[in-house]
Structures are given as structure tokens and as C-alpha cells.
N, CA, C and O atoms as a GROMACS GRO file, in nm:
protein
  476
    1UNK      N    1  12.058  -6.398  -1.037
    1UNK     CA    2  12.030  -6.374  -1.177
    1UNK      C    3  11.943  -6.250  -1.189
    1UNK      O    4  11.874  -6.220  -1.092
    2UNK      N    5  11.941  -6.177  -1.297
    2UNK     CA    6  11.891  -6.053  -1.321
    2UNK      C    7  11.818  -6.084  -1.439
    2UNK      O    8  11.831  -6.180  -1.515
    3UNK      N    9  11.733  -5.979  -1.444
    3UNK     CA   10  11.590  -5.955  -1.549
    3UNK      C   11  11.587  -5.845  -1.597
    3UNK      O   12  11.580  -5.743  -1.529
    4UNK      N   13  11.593  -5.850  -1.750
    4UNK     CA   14  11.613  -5.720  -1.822
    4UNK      C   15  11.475  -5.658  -1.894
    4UNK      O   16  11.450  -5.731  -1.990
    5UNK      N   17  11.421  -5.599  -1.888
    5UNK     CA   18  11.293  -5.513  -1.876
    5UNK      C   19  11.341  -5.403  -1.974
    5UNK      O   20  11.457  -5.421  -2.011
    6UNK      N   21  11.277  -5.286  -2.028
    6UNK     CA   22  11.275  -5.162  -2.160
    6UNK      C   23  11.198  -5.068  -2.073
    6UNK      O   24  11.122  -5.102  -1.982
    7UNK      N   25  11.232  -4.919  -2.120
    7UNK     CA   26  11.142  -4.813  -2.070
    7UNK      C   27  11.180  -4.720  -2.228
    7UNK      O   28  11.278  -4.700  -2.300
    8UNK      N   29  11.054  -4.688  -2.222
    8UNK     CA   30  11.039  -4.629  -2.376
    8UNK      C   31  11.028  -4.477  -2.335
    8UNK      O   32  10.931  -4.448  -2.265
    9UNK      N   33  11.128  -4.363  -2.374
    9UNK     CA   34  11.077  -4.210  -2.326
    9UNK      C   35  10.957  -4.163  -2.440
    9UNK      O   36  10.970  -4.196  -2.558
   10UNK      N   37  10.858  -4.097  -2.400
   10UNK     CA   38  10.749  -4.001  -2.483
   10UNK      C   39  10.728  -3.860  -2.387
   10UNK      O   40  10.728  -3.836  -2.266
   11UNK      N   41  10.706  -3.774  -2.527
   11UNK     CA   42  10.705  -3.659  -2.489
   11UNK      C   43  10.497  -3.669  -2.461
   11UNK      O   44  10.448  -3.589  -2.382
   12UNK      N   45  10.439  -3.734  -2.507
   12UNK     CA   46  10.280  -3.737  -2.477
   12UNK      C   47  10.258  -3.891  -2.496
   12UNK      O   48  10.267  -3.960  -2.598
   13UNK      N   49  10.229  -3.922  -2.368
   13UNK     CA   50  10.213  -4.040  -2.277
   13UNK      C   51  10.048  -4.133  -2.395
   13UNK      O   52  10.042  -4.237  -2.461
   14UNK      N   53   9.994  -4.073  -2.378
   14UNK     CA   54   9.856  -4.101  -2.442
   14UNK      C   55   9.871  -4.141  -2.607
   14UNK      O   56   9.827  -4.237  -2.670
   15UNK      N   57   9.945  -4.033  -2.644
   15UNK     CA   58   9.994  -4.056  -2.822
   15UNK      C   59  10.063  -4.155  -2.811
   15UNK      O   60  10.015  -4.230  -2.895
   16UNK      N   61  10.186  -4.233  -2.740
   16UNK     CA   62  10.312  -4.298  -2.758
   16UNK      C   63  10.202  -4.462  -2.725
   16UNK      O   64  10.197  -4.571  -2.781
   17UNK      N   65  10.138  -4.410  -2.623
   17UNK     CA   66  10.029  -4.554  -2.578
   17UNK      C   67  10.009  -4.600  -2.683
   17UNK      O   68  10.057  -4.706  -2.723
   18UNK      N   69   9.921  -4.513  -2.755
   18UNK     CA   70   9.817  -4.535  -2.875
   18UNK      C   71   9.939  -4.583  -2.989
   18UNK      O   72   9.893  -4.682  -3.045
   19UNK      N   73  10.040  -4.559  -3.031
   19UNK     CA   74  10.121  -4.578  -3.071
   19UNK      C   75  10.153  -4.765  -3.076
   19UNK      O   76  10.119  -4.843  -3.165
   20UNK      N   77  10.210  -4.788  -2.982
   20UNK     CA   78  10.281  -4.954  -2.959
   20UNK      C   79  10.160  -5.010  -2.950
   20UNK      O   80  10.148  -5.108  -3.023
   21UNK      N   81  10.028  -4.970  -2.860
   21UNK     CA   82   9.942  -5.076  -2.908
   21UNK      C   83   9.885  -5.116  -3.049
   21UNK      O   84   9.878  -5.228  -3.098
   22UNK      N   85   9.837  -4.967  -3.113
   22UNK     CA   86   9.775  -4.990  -3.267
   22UNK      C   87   9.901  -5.097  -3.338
   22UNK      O   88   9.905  -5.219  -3.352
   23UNK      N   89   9.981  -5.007  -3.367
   23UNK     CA   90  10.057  -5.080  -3.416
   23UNK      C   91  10.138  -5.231  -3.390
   23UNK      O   92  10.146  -5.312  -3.482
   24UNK      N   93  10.186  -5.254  -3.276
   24UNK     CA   94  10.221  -5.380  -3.215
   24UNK      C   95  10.104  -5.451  -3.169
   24UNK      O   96  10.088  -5.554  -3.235
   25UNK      N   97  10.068  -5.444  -3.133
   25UNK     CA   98   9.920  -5.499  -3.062
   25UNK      C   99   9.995  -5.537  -2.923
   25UNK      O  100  10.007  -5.654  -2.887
   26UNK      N  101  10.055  -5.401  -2.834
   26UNK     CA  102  10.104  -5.427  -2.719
   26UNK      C  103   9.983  -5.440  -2.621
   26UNK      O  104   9.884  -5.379  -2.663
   27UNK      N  105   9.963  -5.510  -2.486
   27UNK     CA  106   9.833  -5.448  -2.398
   27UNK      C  107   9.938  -5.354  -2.342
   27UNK      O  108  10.060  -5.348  -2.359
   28UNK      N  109   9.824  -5.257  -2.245
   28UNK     CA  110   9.927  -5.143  -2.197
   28UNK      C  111   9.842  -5.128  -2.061
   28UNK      O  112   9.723  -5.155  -2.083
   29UNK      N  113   9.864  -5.098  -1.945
   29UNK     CA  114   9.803  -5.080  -1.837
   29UNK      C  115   9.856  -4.884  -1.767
   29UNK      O  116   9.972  -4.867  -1.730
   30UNK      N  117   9.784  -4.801  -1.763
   30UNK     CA  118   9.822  -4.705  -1.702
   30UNK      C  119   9.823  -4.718  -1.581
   30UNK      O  120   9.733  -4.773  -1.518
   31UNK      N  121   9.946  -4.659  -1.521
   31UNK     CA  122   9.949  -4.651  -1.329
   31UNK      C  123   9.879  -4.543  -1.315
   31UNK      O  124   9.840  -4.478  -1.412
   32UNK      N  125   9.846  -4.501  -1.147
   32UNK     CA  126   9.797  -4.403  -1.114
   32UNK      C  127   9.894  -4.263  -1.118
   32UNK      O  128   9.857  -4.151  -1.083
   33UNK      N  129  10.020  -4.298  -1.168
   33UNK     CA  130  10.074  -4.181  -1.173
   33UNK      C  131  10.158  -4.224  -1.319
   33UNK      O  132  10.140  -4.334  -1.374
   34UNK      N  133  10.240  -4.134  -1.365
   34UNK     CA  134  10.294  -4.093  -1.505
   34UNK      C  135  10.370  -4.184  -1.542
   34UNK      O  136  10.492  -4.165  -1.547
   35UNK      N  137  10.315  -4.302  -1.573
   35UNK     CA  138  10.379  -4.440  -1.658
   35UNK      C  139  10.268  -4.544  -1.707
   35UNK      O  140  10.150  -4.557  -1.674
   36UNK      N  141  10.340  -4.606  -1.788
   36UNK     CA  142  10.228  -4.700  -1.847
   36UNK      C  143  10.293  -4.839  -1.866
   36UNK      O  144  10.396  -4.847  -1.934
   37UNK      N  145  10.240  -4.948  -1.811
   37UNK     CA  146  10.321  -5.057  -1.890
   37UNK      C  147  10.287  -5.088  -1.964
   37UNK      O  148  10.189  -5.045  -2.024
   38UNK      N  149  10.375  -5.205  -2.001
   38UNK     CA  150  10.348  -5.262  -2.149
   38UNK      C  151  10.387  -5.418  -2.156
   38UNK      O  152  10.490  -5.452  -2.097
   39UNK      N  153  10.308  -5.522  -2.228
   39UNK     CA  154  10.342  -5.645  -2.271
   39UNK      C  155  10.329  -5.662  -2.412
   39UNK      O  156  10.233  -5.642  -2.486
   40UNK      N  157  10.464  -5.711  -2.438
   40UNK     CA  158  10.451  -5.706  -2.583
   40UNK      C  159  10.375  -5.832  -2.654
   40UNK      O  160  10.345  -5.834  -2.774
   41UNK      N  161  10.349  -5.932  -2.566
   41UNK     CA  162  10.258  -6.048  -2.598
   41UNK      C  163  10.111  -5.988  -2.646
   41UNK      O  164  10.056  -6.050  -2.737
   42UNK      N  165  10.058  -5.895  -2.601
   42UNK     CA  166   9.914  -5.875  -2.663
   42UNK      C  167   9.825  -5.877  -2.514
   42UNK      O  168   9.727  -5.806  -2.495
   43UNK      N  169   9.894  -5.990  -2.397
   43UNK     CA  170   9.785  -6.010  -2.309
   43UNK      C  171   9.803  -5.931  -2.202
   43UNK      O  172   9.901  -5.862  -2.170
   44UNK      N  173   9.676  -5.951  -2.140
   44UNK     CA  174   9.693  -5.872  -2.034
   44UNK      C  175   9.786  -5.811  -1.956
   44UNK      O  176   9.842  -5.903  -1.898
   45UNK      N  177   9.830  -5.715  -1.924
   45UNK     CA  178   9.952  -5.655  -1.821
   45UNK      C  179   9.933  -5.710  -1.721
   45UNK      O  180   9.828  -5.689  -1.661
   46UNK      N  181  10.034  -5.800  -1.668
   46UNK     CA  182  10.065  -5.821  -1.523
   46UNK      C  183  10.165  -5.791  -1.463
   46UNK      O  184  10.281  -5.833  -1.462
   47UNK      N  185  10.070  -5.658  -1.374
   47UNK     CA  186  10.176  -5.532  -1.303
   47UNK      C  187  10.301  -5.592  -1.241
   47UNK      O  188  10.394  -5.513  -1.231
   48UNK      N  189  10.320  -5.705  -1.202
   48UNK     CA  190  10.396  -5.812  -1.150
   48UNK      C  191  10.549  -5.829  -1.198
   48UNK      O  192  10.662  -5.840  -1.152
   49UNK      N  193  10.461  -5.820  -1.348
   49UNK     CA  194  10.615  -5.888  -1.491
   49UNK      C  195  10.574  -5.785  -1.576
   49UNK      O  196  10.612  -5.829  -1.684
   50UNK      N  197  10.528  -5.690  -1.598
   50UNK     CA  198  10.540  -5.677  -1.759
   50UNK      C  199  10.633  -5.586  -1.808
   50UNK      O  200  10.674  -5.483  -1.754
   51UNK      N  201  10.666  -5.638  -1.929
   51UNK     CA  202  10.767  -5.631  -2.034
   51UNK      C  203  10.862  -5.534  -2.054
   51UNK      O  204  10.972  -5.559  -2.105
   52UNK      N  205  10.811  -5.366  -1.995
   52UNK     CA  206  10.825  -5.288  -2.003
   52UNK      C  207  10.776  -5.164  -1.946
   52UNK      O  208  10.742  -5.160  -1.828
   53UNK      N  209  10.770  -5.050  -2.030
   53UNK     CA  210  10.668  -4.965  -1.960
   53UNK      C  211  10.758  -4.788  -2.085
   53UNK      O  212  10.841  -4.771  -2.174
   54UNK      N  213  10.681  -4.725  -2.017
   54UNK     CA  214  10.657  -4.566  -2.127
   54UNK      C  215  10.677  -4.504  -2.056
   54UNK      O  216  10.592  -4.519  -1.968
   55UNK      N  217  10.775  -4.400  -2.020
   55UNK     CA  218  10.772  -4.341  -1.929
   55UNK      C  219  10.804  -4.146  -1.987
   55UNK      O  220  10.887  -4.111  -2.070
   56UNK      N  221  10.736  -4.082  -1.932
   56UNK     CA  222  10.763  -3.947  -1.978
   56UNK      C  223  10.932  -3.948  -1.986
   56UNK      O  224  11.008  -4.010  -1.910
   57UNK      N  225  10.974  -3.844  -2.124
   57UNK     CA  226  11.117  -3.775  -2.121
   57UNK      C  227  11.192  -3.736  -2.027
   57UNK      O  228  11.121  -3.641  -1.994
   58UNK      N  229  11.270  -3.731  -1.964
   58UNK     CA  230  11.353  -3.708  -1.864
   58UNK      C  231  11.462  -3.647  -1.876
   58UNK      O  232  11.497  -3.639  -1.993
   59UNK      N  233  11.557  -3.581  -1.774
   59UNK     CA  234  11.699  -3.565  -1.834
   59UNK      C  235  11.720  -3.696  -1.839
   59UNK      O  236  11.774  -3.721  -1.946
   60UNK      N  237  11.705  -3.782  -1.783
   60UNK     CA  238  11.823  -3.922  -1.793
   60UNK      C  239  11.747  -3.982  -1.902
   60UNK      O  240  11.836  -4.009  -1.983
   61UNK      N  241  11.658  -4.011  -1.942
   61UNK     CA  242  11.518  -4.122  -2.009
   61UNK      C  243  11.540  -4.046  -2.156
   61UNK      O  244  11.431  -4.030  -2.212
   62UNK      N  245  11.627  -4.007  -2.214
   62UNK     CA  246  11.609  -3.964  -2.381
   62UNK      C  247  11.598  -4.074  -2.468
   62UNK      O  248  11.508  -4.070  -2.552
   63UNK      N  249  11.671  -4.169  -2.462
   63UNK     CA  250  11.649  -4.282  -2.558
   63UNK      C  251  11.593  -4.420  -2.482
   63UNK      O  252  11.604  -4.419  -2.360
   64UNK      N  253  11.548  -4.509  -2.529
   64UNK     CA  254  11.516  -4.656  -2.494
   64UNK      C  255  11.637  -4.699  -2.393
   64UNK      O  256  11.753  -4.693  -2.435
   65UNK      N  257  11.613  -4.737  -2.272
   65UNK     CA  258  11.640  -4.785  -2.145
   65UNK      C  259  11.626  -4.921  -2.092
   65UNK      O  260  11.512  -4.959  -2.063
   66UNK      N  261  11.710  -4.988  -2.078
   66UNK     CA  262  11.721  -5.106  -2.036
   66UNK      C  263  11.696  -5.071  -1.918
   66UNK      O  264  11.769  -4.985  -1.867
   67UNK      N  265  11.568  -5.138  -1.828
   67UNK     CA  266  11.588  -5.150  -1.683
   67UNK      C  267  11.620  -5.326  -1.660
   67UNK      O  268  11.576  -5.424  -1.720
   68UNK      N  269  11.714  -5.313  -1.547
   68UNK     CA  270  11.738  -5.438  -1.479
   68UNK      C  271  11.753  -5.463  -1.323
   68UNK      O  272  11.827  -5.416  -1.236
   69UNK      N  273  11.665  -5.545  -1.324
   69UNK     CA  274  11.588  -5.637  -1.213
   69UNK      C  275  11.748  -5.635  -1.110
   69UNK      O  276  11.857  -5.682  -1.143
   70UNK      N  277  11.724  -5.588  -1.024
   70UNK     CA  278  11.828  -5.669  -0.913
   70UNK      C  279  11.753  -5.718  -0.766
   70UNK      O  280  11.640  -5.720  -0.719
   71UNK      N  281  11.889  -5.754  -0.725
   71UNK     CA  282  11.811  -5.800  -0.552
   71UNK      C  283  11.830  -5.650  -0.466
   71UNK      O  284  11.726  -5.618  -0.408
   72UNK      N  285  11.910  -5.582  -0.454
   72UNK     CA  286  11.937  -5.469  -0.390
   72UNK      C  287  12.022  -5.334  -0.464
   72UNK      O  288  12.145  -5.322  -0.462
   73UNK      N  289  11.919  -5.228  -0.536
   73UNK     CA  290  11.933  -5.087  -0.585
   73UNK      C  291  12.093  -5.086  -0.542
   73UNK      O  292  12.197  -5.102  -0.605
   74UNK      N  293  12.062  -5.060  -0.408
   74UNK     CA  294  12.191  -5.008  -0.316
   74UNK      C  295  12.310  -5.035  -0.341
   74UNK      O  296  12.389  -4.944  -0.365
   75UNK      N  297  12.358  -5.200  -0.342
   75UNK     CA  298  12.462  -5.275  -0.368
   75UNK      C  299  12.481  -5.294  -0.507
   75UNK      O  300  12.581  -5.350  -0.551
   76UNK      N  301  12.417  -5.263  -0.559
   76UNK     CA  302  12.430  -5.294  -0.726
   76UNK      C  303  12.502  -5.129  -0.786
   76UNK      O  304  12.577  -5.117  -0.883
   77UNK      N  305  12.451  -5.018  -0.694
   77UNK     CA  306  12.467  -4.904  -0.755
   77UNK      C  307  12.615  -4.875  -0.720
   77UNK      O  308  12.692  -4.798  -0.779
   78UNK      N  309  12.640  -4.962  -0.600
   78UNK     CA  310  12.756  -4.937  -0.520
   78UNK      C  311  12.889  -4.975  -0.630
   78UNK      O  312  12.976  -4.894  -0.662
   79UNK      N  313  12.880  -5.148  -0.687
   79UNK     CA  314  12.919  -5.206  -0.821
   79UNK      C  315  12.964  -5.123  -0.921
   79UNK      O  316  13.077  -5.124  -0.971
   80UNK      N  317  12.862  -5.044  -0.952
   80UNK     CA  318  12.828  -4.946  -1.088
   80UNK      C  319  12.949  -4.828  -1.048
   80UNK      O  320  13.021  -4.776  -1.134
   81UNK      N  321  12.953  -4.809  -0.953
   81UNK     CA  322  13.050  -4.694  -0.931
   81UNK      C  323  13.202  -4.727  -0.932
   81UNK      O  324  13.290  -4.664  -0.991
   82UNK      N  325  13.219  -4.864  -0.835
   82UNK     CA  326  13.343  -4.910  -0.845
   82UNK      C  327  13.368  -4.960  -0.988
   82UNK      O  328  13.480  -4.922  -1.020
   83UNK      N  329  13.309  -5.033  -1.090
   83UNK     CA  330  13.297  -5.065  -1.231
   83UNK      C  331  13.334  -4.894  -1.310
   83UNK      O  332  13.351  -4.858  -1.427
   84UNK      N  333  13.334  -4.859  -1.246
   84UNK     CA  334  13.356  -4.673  -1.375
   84UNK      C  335  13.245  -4.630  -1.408
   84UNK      O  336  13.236  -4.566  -1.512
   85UNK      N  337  13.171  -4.646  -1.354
   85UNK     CA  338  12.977  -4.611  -1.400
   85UNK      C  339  12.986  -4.489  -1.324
   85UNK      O  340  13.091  -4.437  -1.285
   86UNK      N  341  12.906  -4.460  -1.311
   86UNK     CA  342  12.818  -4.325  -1.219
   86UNK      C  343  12.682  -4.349  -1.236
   86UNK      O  344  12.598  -4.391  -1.315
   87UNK      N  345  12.707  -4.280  -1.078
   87UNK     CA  346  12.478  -4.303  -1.009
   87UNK      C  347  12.455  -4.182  -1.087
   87UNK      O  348  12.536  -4.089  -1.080
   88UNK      N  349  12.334  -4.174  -1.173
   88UNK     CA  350  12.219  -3.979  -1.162
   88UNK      C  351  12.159  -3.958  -1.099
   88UNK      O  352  12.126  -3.840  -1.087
   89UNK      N  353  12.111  -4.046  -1.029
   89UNK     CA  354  12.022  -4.019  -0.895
   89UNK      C  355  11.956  -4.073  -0.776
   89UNK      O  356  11.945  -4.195  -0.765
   90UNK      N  357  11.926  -4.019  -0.715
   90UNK     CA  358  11.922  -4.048  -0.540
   90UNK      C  359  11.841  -4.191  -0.554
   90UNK      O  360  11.766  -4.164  -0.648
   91UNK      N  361  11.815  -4.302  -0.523
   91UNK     CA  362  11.749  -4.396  -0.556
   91UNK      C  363  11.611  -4.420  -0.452
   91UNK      O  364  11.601  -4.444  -0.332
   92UNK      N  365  11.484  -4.395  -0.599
   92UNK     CA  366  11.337  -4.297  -0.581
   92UNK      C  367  11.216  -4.496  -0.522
   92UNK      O  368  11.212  -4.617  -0.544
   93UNK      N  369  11.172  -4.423  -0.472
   93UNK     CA  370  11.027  -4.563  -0.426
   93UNK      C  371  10.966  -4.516  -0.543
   93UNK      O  372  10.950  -4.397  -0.569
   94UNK      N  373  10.929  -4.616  -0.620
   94UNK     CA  374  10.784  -4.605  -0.724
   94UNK      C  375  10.654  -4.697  -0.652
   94UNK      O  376  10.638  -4.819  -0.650
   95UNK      N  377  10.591  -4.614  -0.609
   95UNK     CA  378  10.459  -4.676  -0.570
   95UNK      C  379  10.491  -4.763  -0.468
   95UNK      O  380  10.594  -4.748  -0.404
   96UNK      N  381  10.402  -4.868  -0.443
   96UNK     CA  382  10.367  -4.980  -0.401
   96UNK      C  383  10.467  -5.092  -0.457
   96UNK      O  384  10.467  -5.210  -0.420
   97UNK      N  385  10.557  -5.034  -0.557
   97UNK     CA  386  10.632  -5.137  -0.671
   97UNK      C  387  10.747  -5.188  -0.665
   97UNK      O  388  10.782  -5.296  -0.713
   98UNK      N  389  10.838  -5.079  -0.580
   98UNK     CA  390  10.978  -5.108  -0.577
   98UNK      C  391  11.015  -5.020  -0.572
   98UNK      O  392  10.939  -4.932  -0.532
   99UNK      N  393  11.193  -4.975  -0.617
   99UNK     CA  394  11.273  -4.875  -0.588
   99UNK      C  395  11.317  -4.857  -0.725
   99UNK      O  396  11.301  -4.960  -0.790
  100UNK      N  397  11.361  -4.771  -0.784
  100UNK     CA  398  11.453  -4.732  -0.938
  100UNK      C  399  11.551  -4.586  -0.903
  100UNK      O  400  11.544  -4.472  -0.857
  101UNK      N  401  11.651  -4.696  -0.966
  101UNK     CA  402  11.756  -4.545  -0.981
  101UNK      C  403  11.837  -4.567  -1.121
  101UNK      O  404  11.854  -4.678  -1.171
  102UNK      N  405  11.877  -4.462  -1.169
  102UNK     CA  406  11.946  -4.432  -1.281
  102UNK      C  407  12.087  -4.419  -1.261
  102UNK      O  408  12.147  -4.346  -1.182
  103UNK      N  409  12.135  -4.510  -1.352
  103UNK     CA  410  12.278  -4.523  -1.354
  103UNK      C  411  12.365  -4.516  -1.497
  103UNK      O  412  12.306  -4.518  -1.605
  104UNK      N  413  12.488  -4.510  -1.489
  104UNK     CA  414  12.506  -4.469  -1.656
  104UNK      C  415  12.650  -4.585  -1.623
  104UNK      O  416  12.702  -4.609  -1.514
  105UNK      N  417  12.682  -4.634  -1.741
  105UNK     CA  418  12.813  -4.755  -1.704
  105UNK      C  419  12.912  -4.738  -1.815
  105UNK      O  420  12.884  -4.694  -1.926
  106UNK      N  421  13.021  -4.773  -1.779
  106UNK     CA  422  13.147  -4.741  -1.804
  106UNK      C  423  13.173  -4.672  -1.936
  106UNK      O  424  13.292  -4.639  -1.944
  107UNK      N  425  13.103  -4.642  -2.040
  107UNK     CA  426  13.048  -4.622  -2.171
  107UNK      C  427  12.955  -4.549  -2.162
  107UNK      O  428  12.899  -4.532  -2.271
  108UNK      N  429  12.910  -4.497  -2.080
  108UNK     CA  430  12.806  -4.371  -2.074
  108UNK      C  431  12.688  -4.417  -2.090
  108UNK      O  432  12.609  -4.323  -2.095
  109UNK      N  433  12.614  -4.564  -2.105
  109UNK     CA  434  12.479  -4.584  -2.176
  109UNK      C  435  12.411  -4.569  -2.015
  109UNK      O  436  12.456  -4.611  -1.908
  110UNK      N  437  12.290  -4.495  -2.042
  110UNK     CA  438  12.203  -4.494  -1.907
  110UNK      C  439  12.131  -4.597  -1.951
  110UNK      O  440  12.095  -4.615  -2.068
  111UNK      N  441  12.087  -4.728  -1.768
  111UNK     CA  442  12.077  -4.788  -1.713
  111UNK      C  443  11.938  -4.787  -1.609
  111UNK      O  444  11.951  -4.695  -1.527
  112UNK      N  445  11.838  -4.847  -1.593
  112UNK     CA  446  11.766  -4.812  -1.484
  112UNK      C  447  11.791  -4.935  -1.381
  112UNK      O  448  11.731  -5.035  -1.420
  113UNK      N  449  11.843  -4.951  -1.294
  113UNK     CA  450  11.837  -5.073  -1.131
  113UNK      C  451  11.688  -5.010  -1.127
  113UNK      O  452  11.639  -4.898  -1.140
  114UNK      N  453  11.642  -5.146  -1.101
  114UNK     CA  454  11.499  -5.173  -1.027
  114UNK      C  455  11.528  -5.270  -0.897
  114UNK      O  456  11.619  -5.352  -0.885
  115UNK      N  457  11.442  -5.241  -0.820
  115UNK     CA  458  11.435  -5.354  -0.720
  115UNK      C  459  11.303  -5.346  -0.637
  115UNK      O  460  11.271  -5.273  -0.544
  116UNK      N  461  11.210  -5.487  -0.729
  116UNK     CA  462  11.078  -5.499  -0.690
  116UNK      C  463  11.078  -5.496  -0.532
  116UNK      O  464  11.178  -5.533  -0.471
  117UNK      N  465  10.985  -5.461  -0.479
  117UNK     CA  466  10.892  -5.482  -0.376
  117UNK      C  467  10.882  -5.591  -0.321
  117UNK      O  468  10.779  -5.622  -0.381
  118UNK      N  469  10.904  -5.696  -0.242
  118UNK     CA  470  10.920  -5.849  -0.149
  118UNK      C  471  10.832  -5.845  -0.075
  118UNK      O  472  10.844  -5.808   0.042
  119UNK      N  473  10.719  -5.886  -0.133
  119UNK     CA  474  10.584  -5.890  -0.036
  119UNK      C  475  10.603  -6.061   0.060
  119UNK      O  476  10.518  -6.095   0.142
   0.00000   0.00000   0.00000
């Protein structure tokens, strides 16, 4: 089973923050590098699960992004290709966190595969 997660693009990381929390009353946790998550419950971010996340503009990241949870980037991206999809890119380590790659599916909508970290 898979887990469907959001990545929000901003052109200024700090404004877009300030943004979903004032207004939503999202919590938001900054990483040590250029992302932020987000829970849309209000409580605390738990880097673990949460809800979402903000991620600077990208070529691929222009509109709101479904990321989804798999067991293996690799084999899932493999799917995506035989399905009529296409990979955008080489599939990247984020942190301590897991793996993400960008994929676009049979309809062109870009896609992020995640695949947490198995401590």
C-alpha cells in the first residue's frame, strides 16, 4: 500500500512558510537544507509523517505535487515507464530521509516516488 503526501512549489521559501501557517494554522519545520515541512493538523511536525512539505520552484515542481510513498524508487520508476510515464530524473538521496525522483504518468501530470529511509 502507498501513501500520498503534497509538495507545494515557492519562489521565497520564508514568504510561502509564513503564508500556510498564518493563514491555515499549518506547523512547519525547516530542514537543514531548502525545504520545509508541513502538517496541516496545527501540531507539531513529525519529520517521520508529515503531511507535506514546500519546496523551492523547479523545472519539474511548477504546480502542487503529489508525492507517493513506495517500497522501492527503482521498481516503481521502472512501472512508470512501462505504464507510458517517463522518469525526469536520476533518482536523488534527500538527507538522512530517503530517496525522491520525479516522474510524469501517462497524462503528463508530474509525480514525486519517495522511498523513506528503513532504519
Amino acid at each position: 500500500m502507498t501513501r500520498v503526501k503534497f509538495e507545494l512549489p515557492a519562489d521565497d521559501l520564508g514568504r510561502a512558510t509564513a503564508f500556510y501557517r498564518d493563514v491555515f494554522g499549518w506547523s512547519v519545520q525547516r530542514l537543514p537544507f531548502d525545504y520545509v515541512l508541513v502538517d496541516t493538523d496545527g501540531e507539531p511536525v513529525d519529520v517521520a509523517d508529515a503531511d507535506g512539505g514546500i519546496s523551492p520552484r523547479t523545472e519539474f515542481v511548477q504546480g502542487p505535487v503529489l508525492i507517493i510513498d513506495v517500497p522501492s524508487v527503482d521498481a516503481v520508476a521502472s512501472k512508470v515507464v512501462e505504464a507510458g510515464g517517463a522518469v525526469l530524473n536520476a533518482k536523488e538521496r534527500v538527507g538522512d530521509y530517503g530517496f525522491s525522483q520525479y516522474v510524469k504518468d501517462s497524462e503528463g501530470t508530474v509525480l514525486c516516488l519517495w522511498e523513506s529511509v528503513r532504519g
